[in-house]
N, C-alpha and C positions, 0 to 999 in steps of 0.2 A: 504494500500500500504506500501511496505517496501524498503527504499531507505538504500544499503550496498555495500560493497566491492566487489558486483557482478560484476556489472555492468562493461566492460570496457571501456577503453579512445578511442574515434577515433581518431588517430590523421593525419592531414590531410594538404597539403602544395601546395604552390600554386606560380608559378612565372610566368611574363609579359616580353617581349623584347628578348633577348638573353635566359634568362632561360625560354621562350616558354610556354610549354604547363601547363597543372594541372595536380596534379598527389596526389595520397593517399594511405595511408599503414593503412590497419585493425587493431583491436589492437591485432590479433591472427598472422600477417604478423609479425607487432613489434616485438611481443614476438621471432618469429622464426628468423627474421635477427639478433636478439639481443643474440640468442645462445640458447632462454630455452626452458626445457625441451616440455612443454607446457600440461606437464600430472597435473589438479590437486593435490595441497597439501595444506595440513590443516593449516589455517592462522591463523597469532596470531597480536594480537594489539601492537601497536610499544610503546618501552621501551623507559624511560630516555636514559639506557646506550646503547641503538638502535640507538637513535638521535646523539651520540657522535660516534658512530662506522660508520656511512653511511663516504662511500670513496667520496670525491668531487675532480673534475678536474679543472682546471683551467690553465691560458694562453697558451692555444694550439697556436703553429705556424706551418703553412702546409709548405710545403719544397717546391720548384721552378717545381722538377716533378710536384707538383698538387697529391698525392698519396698516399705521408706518412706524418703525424701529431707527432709532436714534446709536450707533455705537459708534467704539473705537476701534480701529487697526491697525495695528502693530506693525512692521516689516522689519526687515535687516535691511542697512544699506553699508556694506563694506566700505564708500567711502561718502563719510567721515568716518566711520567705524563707533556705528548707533543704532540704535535702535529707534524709527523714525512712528509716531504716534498722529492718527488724524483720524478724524470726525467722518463717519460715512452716515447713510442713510438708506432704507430698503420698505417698500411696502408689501402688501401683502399680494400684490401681481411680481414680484420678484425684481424689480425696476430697482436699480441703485445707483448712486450720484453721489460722488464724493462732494463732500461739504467744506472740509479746509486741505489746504496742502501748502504748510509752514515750517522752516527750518527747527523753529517751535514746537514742544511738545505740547498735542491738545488732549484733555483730558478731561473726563468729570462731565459728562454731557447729559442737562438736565433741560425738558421741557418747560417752556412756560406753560400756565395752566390753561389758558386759552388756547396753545397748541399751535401758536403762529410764530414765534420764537426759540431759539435756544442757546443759554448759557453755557459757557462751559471754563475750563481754568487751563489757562497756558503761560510758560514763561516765553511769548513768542516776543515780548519788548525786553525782558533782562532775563540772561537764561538763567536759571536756577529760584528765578522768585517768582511763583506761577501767580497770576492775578485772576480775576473774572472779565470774560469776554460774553458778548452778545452778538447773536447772529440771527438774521432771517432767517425761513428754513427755503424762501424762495432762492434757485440756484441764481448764483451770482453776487446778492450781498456780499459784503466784507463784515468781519466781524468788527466789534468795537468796544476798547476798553470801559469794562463799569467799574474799576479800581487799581486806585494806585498806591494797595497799602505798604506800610514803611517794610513789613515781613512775609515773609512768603505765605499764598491762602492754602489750608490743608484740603475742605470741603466747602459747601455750603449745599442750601437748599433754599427752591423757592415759597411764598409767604403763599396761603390758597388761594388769593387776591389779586396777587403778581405783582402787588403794589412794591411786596421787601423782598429781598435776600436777605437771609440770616446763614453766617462762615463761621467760620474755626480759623484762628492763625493765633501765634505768639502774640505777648501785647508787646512793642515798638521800644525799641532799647536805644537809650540817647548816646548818640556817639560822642566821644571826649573832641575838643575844641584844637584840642593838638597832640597827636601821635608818636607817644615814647616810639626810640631807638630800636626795642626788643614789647614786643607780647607780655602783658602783664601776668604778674604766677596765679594758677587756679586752685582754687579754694573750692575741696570736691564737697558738695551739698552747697553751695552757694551758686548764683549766677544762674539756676535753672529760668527754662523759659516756659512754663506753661502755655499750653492751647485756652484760650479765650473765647468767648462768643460775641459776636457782632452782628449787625443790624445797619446794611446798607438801603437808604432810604431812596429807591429812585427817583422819585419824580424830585429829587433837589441833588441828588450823586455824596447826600448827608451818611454818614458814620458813625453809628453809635455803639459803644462798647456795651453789652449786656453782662457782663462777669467780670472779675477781676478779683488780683488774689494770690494765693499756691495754686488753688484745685487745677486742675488740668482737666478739660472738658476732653471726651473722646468721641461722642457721636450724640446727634441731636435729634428732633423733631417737632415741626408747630402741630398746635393742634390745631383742628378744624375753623374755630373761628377768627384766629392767630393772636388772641391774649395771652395764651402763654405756650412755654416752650419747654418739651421735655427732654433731660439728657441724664449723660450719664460721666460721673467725672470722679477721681481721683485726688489723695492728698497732694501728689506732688505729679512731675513729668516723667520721674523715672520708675523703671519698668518693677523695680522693687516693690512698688507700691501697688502694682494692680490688682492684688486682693481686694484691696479695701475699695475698690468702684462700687458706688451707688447710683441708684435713681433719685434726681429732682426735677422738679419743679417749678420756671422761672417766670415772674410775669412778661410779656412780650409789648403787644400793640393795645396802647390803650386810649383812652378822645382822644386822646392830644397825640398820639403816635409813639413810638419810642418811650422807653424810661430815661430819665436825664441821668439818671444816678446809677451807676455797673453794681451789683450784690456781690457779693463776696459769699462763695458755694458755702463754703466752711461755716456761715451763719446759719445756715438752712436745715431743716429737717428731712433728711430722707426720703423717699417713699417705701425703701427697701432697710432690711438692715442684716443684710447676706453673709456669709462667709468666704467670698468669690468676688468673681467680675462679673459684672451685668451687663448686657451691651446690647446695640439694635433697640432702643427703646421706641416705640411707635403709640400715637394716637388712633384707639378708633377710628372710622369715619362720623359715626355721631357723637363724637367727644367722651362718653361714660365709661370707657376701660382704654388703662396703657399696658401695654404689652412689652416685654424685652425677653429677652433668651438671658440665661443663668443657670450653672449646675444643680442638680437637686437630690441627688443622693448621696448625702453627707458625705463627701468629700472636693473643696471648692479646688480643687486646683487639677482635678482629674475628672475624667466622666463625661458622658454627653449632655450639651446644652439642652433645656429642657425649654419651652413656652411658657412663659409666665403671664397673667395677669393679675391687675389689683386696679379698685375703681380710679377714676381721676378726681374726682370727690367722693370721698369715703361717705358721707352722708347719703350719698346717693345707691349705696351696695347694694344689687338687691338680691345679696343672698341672704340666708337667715341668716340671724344675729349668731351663733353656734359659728357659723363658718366663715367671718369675717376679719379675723385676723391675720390669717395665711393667705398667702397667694393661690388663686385657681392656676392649676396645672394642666396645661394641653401637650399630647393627646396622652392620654392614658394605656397604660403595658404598648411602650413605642418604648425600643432599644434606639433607636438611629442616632445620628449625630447631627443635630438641627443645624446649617449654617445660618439660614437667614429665611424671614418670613414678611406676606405682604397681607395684608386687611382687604376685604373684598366689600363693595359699598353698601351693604345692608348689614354690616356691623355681627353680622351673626357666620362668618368662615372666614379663616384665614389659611394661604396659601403658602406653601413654606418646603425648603430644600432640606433633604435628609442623605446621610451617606449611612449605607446595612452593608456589610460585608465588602464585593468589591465592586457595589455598584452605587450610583449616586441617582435620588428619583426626588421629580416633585409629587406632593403628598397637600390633602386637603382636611381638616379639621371641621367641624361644627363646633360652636361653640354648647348645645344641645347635649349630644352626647360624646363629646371630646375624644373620639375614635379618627384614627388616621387611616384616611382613603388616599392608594396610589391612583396617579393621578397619571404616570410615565410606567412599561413595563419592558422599557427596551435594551435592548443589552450595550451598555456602557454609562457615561458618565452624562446629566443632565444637569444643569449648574446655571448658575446669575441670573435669575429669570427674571419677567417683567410683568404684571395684570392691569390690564386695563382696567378703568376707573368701575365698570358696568360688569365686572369677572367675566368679561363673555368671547377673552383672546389671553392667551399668553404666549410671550415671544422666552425664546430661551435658546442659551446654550449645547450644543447636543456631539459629544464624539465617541467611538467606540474603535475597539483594535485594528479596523482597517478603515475608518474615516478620520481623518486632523479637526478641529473645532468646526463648526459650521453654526448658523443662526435657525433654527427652528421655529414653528408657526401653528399653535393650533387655537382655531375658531371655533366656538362652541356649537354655532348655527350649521356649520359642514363638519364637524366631527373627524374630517381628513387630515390628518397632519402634514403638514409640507414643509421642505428647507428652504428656506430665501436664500441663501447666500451658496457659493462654489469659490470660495475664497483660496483653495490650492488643489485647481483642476489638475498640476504635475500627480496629488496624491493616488489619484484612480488608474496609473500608469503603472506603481511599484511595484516591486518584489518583496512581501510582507509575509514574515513568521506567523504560524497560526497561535493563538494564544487561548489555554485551555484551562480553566479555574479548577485547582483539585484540591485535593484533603487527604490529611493523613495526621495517626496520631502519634503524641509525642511519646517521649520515651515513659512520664507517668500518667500514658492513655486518656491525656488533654487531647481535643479535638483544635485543629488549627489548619486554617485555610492561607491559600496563596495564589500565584499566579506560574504559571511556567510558557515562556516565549519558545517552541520550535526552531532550530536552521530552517531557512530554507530551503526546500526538497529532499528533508527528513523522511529516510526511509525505517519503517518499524522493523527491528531487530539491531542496528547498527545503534551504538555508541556514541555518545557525542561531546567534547569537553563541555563544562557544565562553569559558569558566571555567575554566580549569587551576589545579588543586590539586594542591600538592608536599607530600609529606609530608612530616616529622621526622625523625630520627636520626641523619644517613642511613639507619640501617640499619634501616631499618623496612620495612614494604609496606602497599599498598592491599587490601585482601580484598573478597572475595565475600560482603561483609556487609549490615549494613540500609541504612546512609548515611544516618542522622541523628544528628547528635551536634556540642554548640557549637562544637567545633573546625572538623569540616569537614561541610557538610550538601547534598551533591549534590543528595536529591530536593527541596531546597528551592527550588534554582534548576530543574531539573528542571520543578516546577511554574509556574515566569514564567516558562520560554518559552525555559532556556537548553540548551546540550550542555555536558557537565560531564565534561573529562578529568584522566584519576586513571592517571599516569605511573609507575611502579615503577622508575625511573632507574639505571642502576649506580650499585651502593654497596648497594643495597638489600639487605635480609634475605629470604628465601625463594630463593633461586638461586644456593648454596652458595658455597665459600670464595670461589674466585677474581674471581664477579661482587662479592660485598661488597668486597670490597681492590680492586676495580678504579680507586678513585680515590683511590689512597694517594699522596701527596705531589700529587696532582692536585687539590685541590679545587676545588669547582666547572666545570673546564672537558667530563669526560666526562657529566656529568649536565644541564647546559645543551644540550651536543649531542642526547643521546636526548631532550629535552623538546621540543626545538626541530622536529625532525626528525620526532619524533610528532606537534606540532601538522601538522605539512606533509604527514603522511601523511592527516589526518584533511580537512585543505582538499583535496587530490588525491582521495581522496573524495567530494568533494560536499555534507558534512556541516555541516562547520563556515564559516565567512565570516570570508575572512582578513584583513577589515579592524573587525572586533569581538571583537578578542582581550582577556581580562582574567587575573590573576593573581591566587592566593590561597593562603598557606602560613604554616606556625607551627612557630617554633624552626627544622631546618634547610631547612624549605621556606620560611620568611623569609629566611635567609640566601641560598638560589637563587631565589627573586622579587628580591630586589634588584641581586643580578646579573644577574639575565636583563634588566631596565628600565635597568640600565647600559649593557649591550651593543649594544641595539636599540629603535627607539622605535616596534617591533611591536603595543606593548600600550597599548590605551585605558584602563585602572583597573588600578591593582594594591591588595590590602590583604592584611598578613603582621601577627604576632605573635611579641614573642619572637623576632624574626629577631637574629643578629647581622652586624654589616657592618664594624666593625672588629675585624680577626684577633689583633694584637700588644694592645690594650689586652683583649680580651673574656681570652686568655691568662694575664693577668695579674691582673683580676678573678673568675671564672668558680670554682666549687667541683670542676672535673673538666678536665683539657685533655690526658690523654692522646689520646683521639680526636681533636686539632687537632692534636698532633703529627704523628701517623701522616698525617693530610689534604695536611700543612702540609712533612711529610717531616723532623720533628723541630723541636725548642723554638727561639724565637727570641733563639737566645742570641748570633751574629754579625751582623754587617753584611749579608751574603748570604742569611742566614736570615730575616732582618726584611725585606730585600725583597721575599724569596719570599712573605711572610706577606702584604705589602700589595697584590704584584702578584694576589692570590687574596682580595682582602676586596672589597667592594662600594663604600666608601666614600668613595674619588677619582672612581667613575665615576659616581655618583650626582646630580657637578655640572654631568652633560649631560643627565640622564636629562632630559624632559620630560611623564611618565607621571603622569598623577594616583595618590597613594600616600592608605591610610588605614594609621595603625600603631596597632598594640595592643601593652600590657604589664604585667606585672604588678609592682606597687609593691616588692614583698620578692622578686624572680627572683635566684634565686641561681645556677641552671643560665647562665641569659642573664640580665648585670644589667641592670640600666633604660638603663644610661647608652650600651648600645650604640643600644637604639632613641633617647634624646636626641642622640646624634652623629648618626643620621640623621635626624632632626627639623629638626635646627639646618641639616645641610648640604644640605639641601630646601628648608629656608624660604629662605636665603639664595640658592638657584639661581633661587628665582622660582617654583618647582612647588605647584600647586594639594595639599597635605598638611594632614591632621587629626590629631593625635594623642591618646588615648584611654589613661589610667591608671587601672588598677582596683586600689584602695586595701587594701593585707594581702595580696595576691594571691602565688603565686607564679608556677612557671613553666607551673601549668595552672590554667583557672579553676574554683571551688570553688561560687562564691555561684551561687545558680541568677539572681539578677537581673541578674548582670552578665553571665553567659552569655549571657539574653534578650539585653541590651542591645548582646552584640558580635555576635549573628548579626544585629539589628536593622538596628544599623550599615552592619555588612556588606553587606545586600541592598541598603541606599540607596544605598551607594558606587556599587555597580555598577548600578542601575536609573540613575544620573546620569549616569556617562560611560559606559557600557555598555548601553545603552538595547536595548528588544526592540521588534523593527518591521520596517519594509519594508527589505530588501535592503539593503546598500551596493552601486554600483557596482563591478565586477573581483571578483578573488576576495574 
């Protein structure tokens, strides 16, 4: 049998309630609503410089018709050596018309609410300080600055009126009148710049600050009549403190417009009083409930986000008095991983993205009996979605293992789904790995899923060197997505000749509370086992050849590559990024170490704590490894400083092991420059085409 790029994707959708009936599109259907030809043409295996060239979309906003889709588009343009950002637009006959094309990154593209305009934030007059621009949606307008604040805008959002914008930026730091020789010394907790909230008044291009303070607002929303405005904000700006996010409650527009006088959060009562972050706060459509996403099974800093509400005037609650103090929880016995959710205009459903295992679907609630209805049943990932004002269209994200991102469309009234956009018609050309979601259990008959990517023109019975990539977070997963992208790019090896396992380990995100906490005070040893155990499942298979094993992972799947090349000298190559491998200094460097708490089973603040941290870091054992290692990092990593990959550098070179290390210069903890991206997947494949060679058999497994 021969598993290749024949074959195609069905892809197939399915909604309950209002979106009715089931419905499916072939993948010869796809092909044709998507534009193409549909005549055979001679496929070629996808390139490094393939993987930097695929077009992606992102933050699509559908417009009030329900019709036309507002997004962004991304490209690679080799020179300057950027990644180039502009404003398209698509209706639902599939008509699309680029809206800006500026050396300026355009971003953040929001409708007015009459639907004849559109905002959005570019640094196209100073680069690096994005403002608010205004644009027709008729082709041809130019856009036009509505600010020219002193610091860069984060977001904003328009007022229901269209009268305000209300933004997010730092508040305006006054420059000294003359400029010392040298850089003044930093005093670390001092100088923070919190995000602020403002209130640009158009019809006078007037500014008024609504906050002011420490807190650090993170995400906002007016309510329906624009008196006031709900967010959500923090004691200070640094990432330290993002436990402590609450919900308040700000007044906004009132006779007279504006409030003269900024609040200072910190005076303010809550609405929340959580253990966690709260985020996504949203108004109703009729004003009487705020909604935001927040953990909720006792543990805030692990677990899937949950749906919260609590009234907007507690006077107004109308549940019985017995159940007014807690938040009402939406949807009930739902494991997924909420990302984000929208309100539908009768105040009674809201519509909202969830990630289950290795798929990502939109899902629909009542507020009635708080049960989640899929709403998407198709195989891959469904993401950033948009609903019209009437729930009677939603525009959305849509990719799966043999399509790159596309813009999706379904109308309630036609019940057909269709794609609007053909954003990387090279894609339907490839030579693409099949990709096959399996299971297998661990060594203490834990049940644990993954992914595994094929060679192409993978014959059953033969053998094939075997790539293991650990993801990040922990708490993250592998999805049912395209699998090309600089971090981790299965079809790439896919196309030399490899099998490319994609482990979802305990700890991971998509298979609710208890699996994510599974490695609390444990790190790395329950995730090493399910890796381990899955490579073993896949050799007992037949698939993989257990004597050409390699490793590859970035941030926490660095940290479990360098412990797994400690443990065992299983592996002919490993190359990680961003790993860290010592616990007690990364601690102590690091911008965030709650999550190493919880890993580590609390702060290294004893003798017996500090051992637990070391007997769980990679870095003593790394002086037997003898696995050839490539490390990547980025110069400015504040997540993961540098100095953890320089500790394993130094404690490599000194064991004797064949190690390269690779700095990419301003970088942080992901990489930005599309050249250096080229250069680390570049890297990467040599690593492994040199001691992970594709050929004839090894001898035994």
């Amino acid at each position: 049998m021969r598993q290749n790029e024949a074959s195609e994707d069905r892809r197939v959708w399915a909604g309950q309630g209002k979106w009715g009936k089931r419905f499916a599109l072939s993948g010869a259907l796809g092909v044709l609503l998507l534009g193409g030809s549909g005549w055979a043409q001679p496929r070629q295996p996808l390139t490094p410089e393939g993987v930097l060239a695929l077009h992606r979309a992102a933050d699509l906003q559908l417009a009030a018709d329900g019709r036309r889709v507002i997004f962004v588009r991304r490209h690679w343009e080799p020179q300057p050596d950027r990644f180039q950002a502009d404003l398209w637009m698509v209706n639902d006959a599939r008509e699309q018309v680029r809206l800006t094309s500026h050396p300026g990154r355009d971003e953040h593209p929001r409708w007015s609410p009459d639907g004849r305009r559109v905002a959005f934030l570019s640094d196209r007059e100073t680069p690096g300080s994005r403002q608010i621009f205004l644009l027709p949606t008729q082709v041809g307008g130019e856009p036009v600055a509505l600010t020219r604040h002193p610091m860069p805008i984060e977001q904003f959002e328009w007022s229901p009126s269209g009268r305000y914008l209300a933004f997010l930026a730092p508040a305006p730091v006054e420059e000294p009148t003359t400029r010392p020789p040298n850089a003044p010394p930093v005093v670390i907790g001092e100088g923070e710049r919190p995000h602020q909230l403002w209130i640009l008044v158009l019809a006078t291009g007037e500014t008024v600050a609504l906050t002011r303070g420490r807190h650090h607002v993170t995400s906002f929303q007016w309510s329906p009549d624009e008196a006031r405005v709900v967010c959500t904000a923090r004691p200070g700006s640094l990432l330290l403190e993002t436990a402590a996010t609450e919900v308040y409650l700000l007044p906004a527009i009132g006779p007279e417009g504006p409030p003269r006088v900024a609040r200072e959060i910190g005076q303010l009562s809550p609405l929340t009083e959580g253990r966690g972050a709260e985020r996504d706060p949203r108004f109703s459509p009729d004003g009487r409930w705020i909604s935001y996403l927040a953990r909720a099974d006792g543990d805030p800093e692990t677990g899937p986000d949950r749906l919260h509400l609590v009234p907007a005037d507690p006077a107004t609650d109308p549940r019985p008095m017995g159940e007014r103090n807690a938040p009402l929880l939406l949807p009930v016995q739902f494991d997924g991983y909420i990302r984000r959710h929208q309100w539908v205009f009768d105040s009674q459903r809201i519509i909202f993205q969830a990630g289950q295992g290795v798929h990502e679907h939109l899902y629909s609630v009542l507020l009635t009996d708080r049960k989640a209805m899929i709403l998407t049943r198709t195989d891959g990932v469904n993401s950033d979605f948009s609903v019209s004002p009437d729930g009677l269209a939603i525009a959305f994200l849509h990719e799966n293992p043999r399509l790159s991102t596309e813009i999706a469309y379904l109308n309630a009234r036609i019940m057909v789904p269709i794609f609007l956009t053909e954003l990387n018609p090279q894609a339907s050309q490839l030579l693409l790995g099949q990709v096959e979601t399996i299971r297998w259990r661990s060594r203490d008959g834990a049940s644990v899923e993954g992914l595994l990517v094929y060679p192409i023109g993978y014959r059953t019975g033969q053998r094939y060197p075997l790539v293991t990539y650990l993801h990040g977070g922990p708490e993250a997963a592998y999805l049912r997505g395209f699998h090309a992208d600089w971090s981790a790019f299965p079809q790439l090896y896919a196309s030399a000749g490899y099998a490319v396992f994609l482990p979802n380990y305990r700890g991971s995100s998509h298979y609710g509370p208890a699996f994510a906490r599974a490695n609390s005070a444990r790190a790395g040893e329950l995730e090493t086992e399910d890796i381990l155990s899955g490579i073993d499942h896949l050799i007992d298979r037949g698939i993989a050849e257990g004597q050409r094993l390699g490793l590859a992972g970035w941030s926490y799947g660095g940290y479990l590559s360098a412990l797994l090349i400690g443990r065992t000298d299983r592996f002919r190559a490993a190359v990680w990024g961003a790993g860290l491998v010592n616990a007690v200094s990364y601690w102590g460097t690091a911008d965030i170490v709650a999550q190493r708490e919880r890993l580590h089973g609390g702060p290294p603040l004893t003798s017996e704590a500090t051992r637990r941290y070391d007997d769980q870091s990679p870095l003593l054992r790394l002086a037997h490894t003898r696995t050839p290692v490539l490390l990547f990092h980025g110069e400015k990593d504040a997540r993961v400083p540098l100095s953890q990959t320089q500790e394993a550098y130094r404690r490599l070179r000194r064991s004797g092991v064949d190690v390269q290390m690779v700095v990419y210069p301003n970088e942080g903890h992901a990489l930005t420059v599309p050249s250096y991206q080229l250069d680390k997947i570049k890297r990467e494949l040599a690593w492994m085409a040199r001691y992970l060679p594709v050929g004839p058999e090894v001898a035994g497994r």
